[in-house]
VEXLUMSE-802188 format. One record per residue (C-alpha): residue in three letters; y, x, z. Coordinates in Angstrom, 1 decimal. Each point is the difference from the previous one (the first is absolute). Example, Ala and Ser with C-alpha at 12.3 -4.5 7.8 and 13.67 -1.06 7.14 Angstrom:
2
+---------+--------+--------+--------+
| residuo |     py |     px |     pz |
+---------+--------+--------+--------+
|     ALA |   -4.5 |   12.3 |    7.8 |
|     SER |    3.4 |    1.4 |   -0.7 |
+---------+--------+--------+--------+
! end
This chain:
421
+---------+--------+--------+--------+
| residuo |     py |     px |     pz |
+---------+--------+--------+--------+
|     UNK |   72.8 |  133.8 |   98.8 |
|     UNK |    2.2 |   -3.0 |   -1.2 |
|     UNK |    0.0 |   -1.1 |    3.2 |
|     UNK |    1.0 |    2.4 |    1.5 |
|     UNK |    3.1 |    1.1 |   -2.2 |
|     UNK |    0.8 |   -3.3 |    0.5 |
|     UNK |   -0.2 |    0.2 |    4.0 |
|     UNK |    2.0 |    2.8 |   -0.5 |
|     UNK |    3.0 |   -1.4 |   -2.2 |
|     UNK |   -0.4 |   -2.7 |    2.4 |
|     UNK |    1.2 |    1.9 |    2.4 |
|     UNK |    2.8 |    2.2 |   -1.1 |
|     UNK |    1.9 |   -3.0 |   -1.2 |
|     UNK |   -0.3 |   -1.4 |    3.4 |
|     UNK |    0.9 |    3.2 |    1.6 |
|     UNK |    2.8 |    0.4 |   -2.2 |
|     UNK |    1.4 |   -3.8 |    0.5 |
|     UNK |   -0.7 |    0.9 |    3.7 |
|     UNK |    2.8 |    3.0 |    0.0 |
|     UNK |    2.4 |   -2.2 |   -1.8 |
|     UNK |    0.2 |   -3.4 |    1.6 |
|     UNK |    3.5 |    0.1 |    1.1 |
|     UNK |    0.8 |    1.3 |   -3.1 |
|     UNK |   -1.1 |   -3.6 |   -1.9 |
|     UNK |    2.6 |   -1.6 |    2.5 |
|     UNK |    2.6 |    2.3 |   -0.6 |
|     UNK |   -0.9 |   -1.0 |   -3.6 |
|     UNK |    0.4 |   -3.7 |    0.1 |
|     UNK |    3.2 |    0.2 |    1.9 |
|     UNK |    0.7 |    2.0 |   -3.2 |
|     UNK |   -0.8 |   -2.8 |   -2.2 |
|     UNK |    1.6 |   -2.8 |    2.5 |
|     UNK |    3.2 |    1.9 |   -0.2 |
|     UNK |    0.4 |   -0.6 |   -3.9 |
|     UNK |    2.0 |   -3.7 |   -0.6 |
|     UNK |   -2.5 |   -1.5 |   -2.3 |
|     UNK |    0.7 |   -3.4 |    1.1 |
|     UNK |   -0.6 |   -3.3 |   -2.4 |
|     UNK |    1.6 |   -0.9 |   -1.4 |
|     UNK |    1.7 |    1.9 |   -1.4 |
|     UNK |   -3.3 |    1.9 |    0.1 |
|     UNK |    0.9 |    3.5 |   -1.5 |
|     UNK |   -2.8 |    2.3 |    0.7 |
|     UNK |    1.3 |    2.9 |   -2.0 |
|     UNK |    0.5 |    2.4 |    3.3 |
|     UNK |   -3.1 |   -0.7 |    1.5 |
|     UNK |   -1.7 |    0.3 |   -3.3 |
|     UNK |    1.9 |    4.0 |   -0.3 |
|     UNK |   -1.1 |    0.7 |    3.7 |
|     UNK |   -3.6 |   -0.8 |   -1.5 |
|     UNK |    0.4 |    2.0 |   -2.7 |
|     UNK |    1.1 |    3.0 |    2.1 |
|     UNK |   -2.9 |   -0.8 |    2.6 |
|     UNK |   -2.5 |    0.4 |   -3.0 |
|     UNK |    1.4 |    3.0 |   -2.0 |
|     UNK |   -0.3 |    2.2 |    3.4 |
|     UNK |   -3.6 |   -0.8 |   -0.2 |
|     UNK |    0.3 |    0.7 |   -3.6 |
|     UNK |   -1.2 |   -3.6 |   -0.9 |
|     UNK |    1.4 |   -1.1 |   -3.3 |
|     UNK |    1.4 |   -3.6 |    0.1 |
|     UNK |    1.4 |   -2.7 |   -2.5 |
|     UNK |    2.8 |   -2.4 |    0.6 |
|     UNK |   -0.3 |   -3.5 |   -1.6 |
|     UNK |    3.0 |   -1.4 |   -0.5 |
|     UNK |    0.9 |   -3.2 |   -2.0 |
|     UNK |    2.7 |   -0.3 |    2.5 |
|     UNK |    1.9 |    3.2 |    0.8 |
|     UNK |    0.9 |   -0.9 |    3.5 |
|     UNK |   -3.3 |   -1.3 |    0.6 |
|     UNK |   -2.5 |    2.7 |   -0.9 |
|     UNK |   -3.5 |    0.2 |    1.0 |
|     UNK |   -1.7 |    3.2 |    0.3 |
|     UNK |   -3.6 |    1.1 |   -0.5 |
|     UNK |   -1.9 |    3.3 |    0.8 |
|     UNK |   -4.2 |    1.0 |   -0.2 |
|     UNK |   -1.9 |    2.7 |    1.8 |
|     UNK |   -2.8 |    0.8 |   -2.2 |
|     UNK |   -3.6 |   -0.9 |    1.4 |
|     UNK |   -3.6 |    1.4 |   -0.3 |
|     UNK |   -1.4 |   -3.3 |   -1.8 |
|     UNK |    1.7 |   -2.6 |   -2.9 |
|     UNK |    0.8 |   -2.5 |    2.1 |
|     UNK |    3.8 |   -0.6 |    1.8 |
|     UNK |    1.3 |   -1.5 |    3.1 |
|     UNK |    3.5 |   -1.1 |    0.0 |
|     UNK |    2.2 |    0.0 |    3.0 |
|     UNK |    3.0 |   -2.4 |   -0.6 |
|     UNK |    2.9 |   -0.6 |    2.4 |
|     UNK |    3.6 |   -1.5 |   -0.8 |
|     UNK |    2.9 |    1.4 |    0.9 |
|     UNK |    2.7 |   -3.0 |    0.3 |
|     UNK |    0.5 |   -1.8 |    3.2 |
|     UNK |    1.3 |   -2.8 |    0.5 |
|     UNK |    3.8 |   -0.5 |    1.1 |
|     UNK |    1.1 |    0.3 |    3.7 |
|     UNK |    2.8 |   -1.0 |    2.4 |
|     UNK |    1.1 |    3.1 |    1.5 |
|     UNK |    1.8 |   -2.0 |    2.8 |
|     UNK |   -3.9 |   -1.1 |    1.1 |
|     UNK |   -1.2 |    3.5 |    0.6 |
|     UNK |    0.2 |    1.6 |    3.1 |
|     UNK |   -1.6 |    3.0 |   -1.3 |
|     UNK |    0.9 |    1.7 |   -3.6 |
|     UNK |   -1.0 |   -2.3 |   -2.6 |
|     UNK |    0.5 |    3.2 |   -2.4 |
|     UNK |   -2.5 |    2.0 |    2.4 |
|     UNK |   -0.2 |    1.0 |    3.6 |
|     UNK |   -3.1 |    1.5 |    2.0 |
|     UNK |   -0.4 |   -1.3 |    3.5 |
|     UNK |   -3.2 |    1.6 |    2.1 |
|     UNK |   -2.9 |   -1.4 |   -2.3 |
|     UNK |    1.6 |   -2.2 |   -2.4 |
|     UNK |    1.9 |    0.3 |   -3.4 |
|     UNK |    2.7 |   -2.3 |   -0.3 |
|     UNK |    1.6 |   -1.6 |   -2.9 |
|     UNK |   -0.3 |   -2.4 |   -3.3 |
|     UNK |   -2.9 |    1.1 |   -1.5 |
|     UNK |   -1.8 |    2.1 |    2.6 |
|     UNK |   -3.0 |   -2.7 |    0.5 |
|     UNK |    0.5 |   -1.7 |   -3.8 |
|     UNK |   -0.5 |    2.5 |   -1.3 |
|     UNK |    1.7 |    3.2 |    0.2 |
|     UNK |   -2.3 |    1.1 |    2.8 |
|     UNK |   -2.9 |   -0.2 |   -2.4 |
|     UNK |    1.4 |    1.5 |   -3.0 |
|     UNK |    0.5 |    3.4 |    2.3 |
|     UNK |   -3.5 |   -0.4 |    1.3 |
|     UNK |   -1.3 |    0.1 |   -3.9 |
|     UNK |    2.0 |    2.9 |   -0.6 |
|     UNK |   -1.3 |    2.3 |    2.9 |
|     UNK |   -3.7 |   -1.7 |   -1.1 |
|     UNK |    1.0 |    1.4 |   -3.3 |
|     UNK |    1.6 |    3.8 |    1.6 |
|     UNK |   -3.3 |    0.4 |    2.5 |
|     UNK |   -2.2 |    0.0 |   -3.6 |
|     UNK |    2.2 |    2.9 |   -1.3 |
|     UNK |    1.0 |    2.1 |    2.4 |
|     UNK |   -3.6 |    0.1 |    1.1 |
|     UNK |   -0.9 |    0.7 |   -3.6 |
|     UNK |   -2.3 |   -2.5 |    0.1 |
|     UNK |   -0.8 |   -2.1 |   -3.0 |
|     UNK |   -0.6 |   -3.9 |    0.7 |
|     UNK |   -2.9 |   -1.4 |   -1.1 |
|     UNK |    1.8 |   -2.7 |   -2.3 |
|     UNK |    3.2 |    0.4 |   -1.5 |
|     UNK |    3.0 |   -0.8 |    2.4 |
|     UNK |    2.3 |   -1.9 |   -2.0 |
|     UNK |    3.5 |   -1.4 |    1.6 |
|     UNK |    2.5 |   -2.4 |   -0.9 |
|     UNK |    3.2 |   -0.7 |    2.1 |
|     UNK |    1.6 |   -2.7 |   -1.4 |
|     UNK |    2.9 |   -2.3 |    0.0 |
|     UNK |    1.8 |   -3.6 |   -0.1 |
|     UNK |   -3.7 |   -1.1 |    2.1 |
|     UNK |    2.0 |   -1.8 |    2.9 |
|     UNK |    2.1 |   -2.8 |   -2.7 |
|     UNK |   -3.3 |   -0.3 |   -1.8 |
|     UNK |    2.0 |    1.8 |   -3.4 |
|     UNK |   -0.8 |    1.5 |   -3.5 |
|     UNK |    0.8 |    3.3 |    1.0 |
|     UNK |   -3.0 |    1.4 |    2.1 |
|     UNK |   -3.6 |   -0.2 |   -0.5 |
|     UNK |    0.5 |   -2.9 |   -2.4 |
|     UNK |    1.8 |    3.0 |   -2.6 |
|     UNK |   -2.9 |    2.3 |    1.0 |
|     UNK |   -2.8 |   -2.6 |   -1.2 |
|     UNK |    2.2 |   -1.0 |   -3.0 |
|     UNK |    0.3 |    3.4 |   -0.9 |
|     UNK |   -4.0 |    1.0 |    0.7 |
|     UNK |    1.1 |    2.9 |    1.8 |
|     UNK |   -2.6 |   -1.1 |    2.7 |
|     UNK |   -3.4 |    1.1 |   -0.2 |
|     UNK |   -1.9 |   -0.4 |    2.9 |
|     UNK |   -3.4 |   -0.9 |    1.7 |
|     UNK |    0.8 |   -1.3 |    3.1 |
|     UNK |    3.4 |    0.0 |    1.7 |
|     UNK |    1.4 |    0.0 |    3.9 |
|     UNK |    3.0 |   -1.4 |    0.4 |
|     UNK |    2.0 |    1.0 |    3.2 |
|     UNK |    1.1 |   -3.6 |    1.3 |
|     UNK |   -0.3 |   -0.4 |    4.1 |
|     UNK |   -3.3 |   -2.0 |    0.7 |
|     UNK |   -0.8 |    1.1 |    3.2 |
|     UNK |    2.4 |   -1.5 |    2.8 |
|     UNK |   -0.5 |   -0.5 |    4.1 |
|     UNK |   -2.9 |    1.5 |    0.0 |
|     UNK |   -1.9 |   -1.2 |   -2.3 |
|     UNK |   -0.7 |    1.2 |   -3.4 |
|     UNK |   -0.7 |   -1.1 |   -3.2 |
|     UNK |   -0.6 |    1.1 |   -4.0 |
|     UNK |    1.5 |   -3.0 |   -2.4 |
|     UNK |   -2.6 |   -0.6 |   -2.9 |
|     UNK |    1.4 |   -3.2 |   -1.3 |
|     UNK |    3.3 |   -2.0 |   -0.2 |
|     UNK |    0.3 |   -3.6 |   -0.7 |
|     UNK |    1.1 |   -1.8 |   -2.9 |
|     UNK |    3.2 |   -2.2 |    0.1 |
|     UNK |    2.2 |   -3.1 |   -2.0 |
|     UNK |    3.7 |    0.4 |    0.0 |
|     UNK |    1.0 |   -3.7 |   -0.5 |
|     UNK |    3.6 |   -0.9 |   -0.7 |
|     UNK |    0.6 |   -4.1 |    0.3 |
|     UNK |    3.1 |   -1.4 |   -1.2 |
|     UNK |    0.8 |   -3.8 |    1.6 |
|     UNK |    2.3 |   -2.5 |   -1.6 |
|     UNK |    1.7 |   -2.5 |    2.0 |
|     UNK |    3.3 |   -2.7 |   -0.3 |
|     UNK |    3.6 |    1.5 |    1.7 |
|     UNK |    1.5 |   -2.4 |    3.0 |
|     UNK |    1.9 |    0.4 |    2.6 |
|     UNK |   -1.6 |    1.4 |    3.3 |
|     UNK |    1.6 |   -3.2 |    2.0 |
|     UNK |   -2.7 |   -2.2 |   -2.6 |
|     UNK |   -2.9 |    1.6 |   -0.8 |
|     UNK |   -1.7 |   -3.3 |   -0.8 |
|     UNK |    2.1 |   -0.1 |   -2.7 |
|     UNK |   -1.3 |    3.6 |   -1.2 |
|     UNK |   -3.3 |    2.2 |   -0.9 |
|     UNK |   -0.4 |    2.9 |    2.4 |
|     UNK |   -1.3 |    2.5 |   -2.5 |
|     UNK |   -0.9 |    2.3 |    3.1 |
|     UNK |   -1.9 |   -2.5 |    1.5 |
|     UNK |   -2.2 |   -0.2 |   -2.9 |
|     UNK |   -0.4 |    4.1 |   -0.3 |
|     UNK |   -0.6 |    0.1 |    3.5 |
|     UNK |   -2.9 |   -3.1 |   -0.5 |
|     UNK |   -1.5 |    1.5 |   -3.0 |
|     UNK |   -0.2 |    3.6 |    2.5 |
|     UNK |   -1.4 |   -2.2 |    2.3 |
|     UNK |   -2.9 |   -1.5 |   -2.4 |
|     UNK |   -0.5 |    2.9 |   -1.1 |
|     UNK |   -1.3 |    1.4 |    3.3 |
|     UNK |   -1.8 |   -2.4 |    0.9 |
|     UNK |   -1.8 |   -1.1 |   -3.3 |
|     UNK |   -0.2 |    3.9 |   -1.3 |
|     UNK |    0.3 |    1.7 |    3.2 |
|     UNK |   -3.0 |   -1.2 |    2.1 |
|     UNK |   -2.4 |    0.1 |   -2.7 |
|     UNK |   -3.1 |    2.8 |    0.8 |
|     UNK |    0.1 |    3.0 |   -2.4 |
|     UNK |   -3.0 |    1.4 |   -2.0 |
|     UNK |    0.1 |    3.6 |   -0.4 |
|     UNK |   -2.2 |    2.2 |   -2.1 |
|     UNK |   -3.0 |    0.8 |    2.7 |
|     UNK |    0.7 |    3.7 |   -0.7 |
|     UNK |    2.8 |    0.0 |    2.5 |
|     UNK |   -1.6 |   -2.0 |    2.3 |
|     UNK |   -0.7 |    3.1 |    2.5 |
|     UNK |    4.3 |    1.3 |   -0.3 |
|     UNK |    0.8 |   -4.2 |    0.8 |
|     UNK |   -1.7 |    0.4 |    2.9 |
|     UNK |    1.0 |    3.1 |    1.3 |
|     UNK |    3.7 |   -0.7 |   -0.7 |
|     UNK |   -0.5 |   -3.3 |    1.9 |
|     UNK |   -1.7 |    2.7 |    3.1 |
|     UNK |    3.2 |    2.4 |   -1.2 |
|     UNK |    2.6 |   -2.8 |    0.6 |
|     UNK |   -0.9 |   -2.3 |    2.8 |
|     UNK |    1.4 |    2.0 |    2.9 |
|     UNK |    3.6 |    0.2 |   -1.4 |
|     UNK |    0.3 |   -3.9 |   -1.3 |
|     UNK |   -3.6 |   -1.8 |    1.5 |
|     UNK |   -3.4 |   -0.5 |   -1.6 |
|     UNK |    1.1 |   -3.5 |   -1.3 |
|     UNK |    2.9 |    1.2 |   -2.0 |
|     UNK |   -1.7 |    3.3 |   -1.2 |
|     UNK |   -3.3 |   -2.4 |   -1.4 |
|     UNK |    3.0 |   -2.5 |   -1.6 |
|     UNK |    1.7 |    3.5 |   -1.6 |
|     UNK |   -3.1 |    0.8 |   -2.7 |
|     UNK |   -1.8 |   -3.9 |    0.2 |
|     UNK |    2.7 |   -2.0 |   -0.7 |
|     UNK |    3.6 |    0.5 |   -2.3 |
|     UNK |    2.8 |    0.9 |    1.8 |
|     UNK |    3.4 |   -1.3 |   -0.9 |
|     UNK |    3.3 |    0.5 |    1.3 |
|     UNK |    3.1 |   -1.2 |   -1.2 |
|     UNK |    2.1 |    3.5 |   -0.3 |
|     UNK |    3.2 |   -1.6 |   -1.6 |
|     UNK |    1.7 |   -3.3 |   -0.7 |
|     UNK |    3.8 |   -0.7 |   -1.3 |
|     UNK |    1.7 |   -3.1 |   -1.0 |
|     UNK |    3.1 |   -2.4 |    1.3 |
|     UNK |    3.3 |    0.4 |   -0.5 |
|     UNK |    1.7 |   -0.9 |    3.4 |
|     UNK |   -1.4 |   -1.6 |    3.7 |
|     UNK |    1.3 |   -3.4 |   -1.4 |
|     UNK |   -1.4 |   -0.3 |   -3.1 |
|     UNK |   -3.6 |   -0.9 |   -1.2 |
|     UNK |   -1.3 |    2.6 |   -2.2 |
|     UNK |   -0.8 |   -0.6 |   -4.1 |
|     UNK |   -2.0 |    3.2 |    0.0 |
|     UNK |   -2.0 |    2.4 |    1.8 |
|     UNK |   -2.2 |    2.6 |   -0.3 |
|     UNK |   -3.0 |    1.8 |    1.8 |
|     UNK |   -2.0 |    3.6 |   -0.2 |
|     UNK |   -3.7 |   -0.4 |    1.4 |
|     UNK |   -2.0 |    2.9 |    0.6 |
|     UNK |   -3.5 |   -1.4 |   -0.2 |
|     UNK |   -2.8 |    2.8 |    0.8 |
|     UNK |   -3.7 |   -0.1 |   -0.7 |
|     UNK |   -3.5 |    2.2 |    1.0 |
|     UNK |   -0.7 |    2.8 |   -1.6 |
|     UNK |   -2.7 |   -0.7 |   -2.0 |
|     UNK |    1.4 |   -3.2 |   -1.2 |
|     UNK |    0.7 |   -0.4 |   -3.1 |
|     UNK |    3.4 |   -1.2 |    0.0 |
|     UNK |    0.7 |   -1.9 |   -3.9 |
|     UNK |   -3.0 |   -1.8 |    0.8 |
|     UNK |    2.6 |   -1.7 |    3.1 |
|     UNK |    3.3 |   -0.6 |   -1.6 |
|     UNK |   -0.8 |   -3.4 |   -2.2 |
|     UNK |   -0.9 |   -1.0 |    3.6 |
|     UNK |    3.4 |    1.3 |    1.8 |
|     UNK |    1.6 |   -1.8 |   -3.3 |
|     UNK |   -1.5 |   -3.3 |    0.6 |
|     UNK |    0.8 |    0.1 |    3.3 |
|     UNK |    3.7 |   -0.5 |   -0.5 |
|     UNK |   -0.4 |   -1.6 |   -3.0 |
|     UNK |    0.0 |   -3.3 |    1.3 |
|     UNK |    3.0 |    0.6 |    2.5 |
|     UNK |    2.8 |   -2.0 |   -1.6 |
|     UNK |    3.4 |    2.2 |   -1.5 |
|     UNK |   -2.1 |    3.3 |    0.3 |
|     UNK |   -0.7 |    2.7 |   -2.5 |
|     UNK |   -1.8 |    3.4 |    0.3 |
|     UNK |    3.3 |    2.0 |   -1.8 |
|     UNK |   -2.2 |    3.2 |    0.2 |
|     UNK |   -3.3 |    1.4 |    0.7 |
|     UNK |   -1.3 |    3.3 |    0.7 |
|     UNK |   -3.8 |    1.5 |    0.9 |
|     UNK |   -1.9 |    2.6 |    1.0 |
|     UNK |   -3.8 |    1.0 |    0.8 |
|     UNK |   -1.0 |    1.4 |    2.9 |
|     UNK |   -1.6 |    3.2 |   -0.3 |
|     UNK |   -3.3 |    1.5 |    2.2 |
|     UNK |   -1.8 |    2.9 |    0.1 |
|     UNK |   -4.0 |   -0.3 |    1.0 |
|     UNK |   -0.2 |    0.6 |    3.9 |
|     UNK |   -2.2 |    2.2 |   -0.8 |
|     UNK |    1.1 |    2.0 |   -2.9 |
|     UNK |    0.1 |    3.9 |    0.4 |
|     UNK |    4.0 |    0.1 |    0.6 |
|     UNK |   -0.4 |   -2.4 |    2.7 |
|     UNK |   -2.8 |    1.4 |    1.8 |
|     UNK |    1.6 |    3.6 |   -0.5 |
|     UNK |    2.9 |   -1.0 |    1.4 |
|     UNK |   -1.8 |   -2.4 |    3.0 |
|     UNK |   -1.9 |    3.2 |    0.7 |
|     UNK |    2.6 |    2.4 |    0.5 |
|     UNK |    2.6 |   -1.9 |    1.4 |
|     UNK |   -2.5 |   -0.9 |    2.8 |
|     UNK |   -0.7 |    3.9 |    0.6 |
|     UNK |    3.7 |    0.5 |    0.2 |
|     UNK |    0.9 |   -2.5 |    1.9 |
|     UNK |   -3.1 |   -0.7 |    2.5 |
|     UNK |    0.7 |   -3.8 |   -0.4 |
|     UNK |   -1.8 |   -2.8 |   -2.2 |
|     UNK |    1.8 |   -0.5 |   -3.7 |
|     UNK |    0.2 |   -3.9 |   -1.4 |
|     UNK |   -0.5 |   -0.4 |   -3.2 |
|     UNK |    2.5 |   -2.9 |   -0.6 |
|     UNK |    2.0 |   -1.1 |   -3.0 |
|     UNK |    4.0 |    0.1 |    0.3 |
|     UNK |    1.9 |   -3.1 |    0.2 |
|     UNK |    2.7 |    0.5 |   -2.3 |
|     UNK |   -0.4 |    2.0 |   -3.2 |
|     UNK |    1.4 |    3.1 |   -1.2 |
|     UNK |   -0.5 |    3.5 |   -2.7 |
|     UNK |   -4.0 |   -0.8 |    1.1 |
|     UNK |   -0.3 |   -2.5 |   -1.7 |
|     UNK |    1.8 |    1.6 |   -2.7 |
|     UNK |   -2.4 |    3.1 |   -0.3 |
|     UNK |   -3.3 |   -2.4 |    0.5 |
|     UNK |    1.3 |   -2.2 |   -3.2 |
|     UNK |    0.0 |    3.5 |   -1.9 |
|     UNK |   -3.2 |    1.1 |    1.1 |
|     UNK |    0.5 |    1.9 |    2.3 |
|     UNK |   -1.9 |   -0.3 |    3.4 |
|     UNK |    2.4 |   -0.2 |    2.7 |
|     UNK |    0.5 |   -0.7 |    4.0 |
|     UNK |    2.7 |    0.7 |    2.2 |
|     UNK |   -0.1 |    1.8 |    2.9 |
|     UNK |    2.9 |    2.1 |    3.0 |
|     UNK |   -0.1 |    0.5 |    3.5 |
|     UNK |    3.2 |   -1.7 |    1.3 |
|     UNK |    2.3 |   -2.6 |    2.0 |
|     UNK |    0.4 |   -3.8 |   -0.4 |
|     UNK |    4.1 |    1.3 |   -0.5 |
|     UNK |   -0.1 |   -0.3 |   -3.9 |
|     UNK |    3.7 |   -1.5 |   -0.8 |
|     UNK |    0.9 |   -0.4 |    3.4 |
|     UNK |    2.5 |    1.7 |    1.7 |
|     UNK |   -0.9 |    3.3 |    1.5 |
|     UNK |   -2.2 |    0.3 |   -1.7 |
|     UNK |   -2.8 |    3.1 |    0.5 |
|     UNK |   -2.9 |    2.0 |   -0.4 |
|     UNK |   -1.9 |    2.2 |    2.6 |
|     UNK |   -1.2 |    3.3 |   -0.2 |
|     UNK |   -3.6 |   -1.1 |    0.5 |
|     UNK |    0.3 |   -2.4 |   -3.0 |
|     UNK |    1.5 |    2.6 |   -2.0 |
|     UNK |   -2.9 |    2.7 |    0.6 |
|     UNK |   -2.7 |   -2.6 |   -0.2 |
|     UNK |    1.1 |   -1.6 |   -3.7 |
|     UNK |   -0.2 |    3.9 |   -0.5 |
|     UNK |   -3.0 |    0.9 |    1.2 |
|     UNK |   -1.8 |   -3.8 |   -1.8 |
|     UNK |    1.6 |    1.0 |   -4.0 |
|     UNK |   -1.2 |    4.0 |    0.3 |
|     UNK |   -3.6 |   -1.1 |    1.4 |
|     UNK |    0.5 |   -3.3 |   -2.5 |
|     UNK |   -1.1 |    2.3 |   -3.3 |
|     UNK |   -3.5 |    1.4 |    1.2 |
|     UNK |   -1.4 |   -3.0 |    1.9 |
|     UNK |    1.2 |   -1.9 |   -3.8 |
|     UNK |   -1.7 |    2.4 |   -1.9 |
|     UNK |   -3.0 |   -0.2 |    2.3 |
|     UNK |   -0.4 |   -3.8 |   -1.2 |
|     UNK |    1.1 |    0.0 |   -3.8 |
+---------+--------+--------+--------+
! end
């Protein structure tokens, strides 16, 4: 009998997202249309249009607001069991060059695709949650979790404002959590379980001022940054990374995930080794002068599955020795990982498969974002969207497919979840 009620709510969800798949375009370009670019970052329209979206379906909802131009909101569909999945999306973008656009950055529907800032990152998803979230009631069907959802801000500059005030403030209470970021692009598609962990070095050089006409008679406090950078890669850089074996299955399918876009070598040297890049460097006063001073930012990024204070005496030492350099700051973080083959990753493996027809990686990210965030609290957590590889470009765009298939994946996500816990 379960089964079949199940079969059955099954279906009219999909029936009803069936008869309103234009409708989550026409919803997105909604979204896309509100300025919420950061910074400045205000969210406080998109965040009322959210509000209205939820009090039709008479949803009650809860803004979180440290910042009043940057609040988040949050909204829950009771379940049938005591146990909650949480759909998060942010609703900042980041800024854009209108003169780059050929299209409407602020929103313009051409054939299959949804143009503008935000439509792939991640406007596009944020609709697709909500018509997940309108299929359940107007179907007066109740999911099998809780459906909890929290559209947030200030996620694009990495701020205070967003999920960070929703953590700090526990008003997140959640078993396992989707996040709407695009991990599916060309064709191939993908659920992030892991991010990796990272050193943010700053190096300050000192040198001796000359003239640029003699600079025997100087100390080319550049040279030396770019030297210790240069030791630095080679001595810290090439060394072969030991991860936690638990991740060992998401290294090597993010290796298989990657190697088509930038080779098999440089995919293996992504999660085996560190990678390093120097992201900034400033110093000199004129062409003709030898430079006194100088500084560097190094963006040093490890495995997940590493554990990254164990590394940083190492990374010290390794300039340590380079003469006129200090480390002026230092800042860390741990990657995070969730088991390849915990229930929210298998859930979400499963369905997104159905949907889509196509094999899902289980991969880890290479950069970091409110994952890792929500893993550090507790709370179980992948990302997952349907989408293009246009995230920050210009022209940027969704499709119409992408947009009913992240549908179609978070209103299936709940029962195959519940199936597992």
């Amino acid at each position: 009998m379960t089964s079949d009620r199940s079969s059955q709510t099954k279906r009219a969800v999909t029936d009803f997202l069936g008869e309103h798949r234009e409708d989550v375009a026409a919803t997105a370009l909604d979204l896309v249309g509100i300025d919420t670019q950061n910074p400045p970052g205000t969210t406080r329209e998109a965040v009322s249009h959210l509000e209205s979206w939820f009090a039709d379906l008479d949803v009650a909802t809860e803004r979180v607001a440290p910042d009043a131009a940057k609040p988040n909101l949050l909204a829950t569909i009771p379940g049938e069991r005591d146990a909650t999945l949480l759909y998060n999306g942010h609703l900042d973008t980041v800024p854009l060059d209108r003169g780059s656009w050929t299209h409407d950055p602020l929103g313009e529907r051409d054939g299959d695709r949804v143009y503008g800032r935000g439509a792939t990152d991640m406007k596009g998803a944020v609709a697709a949650m909500c018509w997940a979230a309108r299929a359940y009631v107007e179907t007066d069907t109740r999911p099998p979790v809780d459906l909890s959802f929290a559209f947030v801000s200030d996620e694009e500059t990495g701020g205070d404002a967003g999920l960070a005030a929703l953590l700090e403030a526990d008003a997140v209470d959640a078993d396992a959590c989707v996040i709407g970021e695009t991990t599916c692009e060309g064709g191939r598609h993908s659920v992030t379980a892991a991010d990796r962990g990272s050193v943010w070095l700053t190096l300050a050089a000192e040198g001796e001022a000359a003239h640029g006409s003699r600079p025997v008679l100087g100390i080319n406090a550049i040279d030396r940054l770019y030297a210790a950078v240069e030791r630095l890669r080679r001595e810290f850089g090439e060394r072969t990374l030991d991860p936690d074996p638990a991740v060992a299955d998401l290294v090597a399918e993010s290796v298989e995930y990657y190697a088509p876009a930038i080779g098999a070598d440089a995919a293996r040297d992504l999660f085996e080794h560190p990678s390093i890049n120097l992201g900034r460097i400033e110093g000199g006063e004129a062409i003709n002068a030898v430079p006194a001073s100088a500084r560097a930012e190094v963006d040093i990024r490890l495995a997940p599955g590493v554990h990254t204070p164990d590394l940083i005496a190492d990374v010290r030492d390794c300039v340590a020795d380079c003469e006129g350099i200090v480390v002026a700051d230092l800042s860390w973080s741990i990657g995070t990982f969730e088991p390849p083959d915990s229930p929210l990753v298998a859930a979400v493996v499963d369905v997104a498969e159905g949907v889509t027809g196509d094999r899902v990686y289980r991969r880890a990210a290479t950069g970091g974002g409110d994952a890792k965030k929500l893993r550090n609290a507790g709370v179980s957590t992948v990302e997952f969207g349907l989408g293009t590889d246009t995230a920050h470009a210009p022209d940027e765009y969704t499709t119409v497919d992408a947009l009913a298939g992240n549908t179609a994946v978070y209103a299936r996500l709940p029962r195959a979840l519940a199936d597992r816990l």
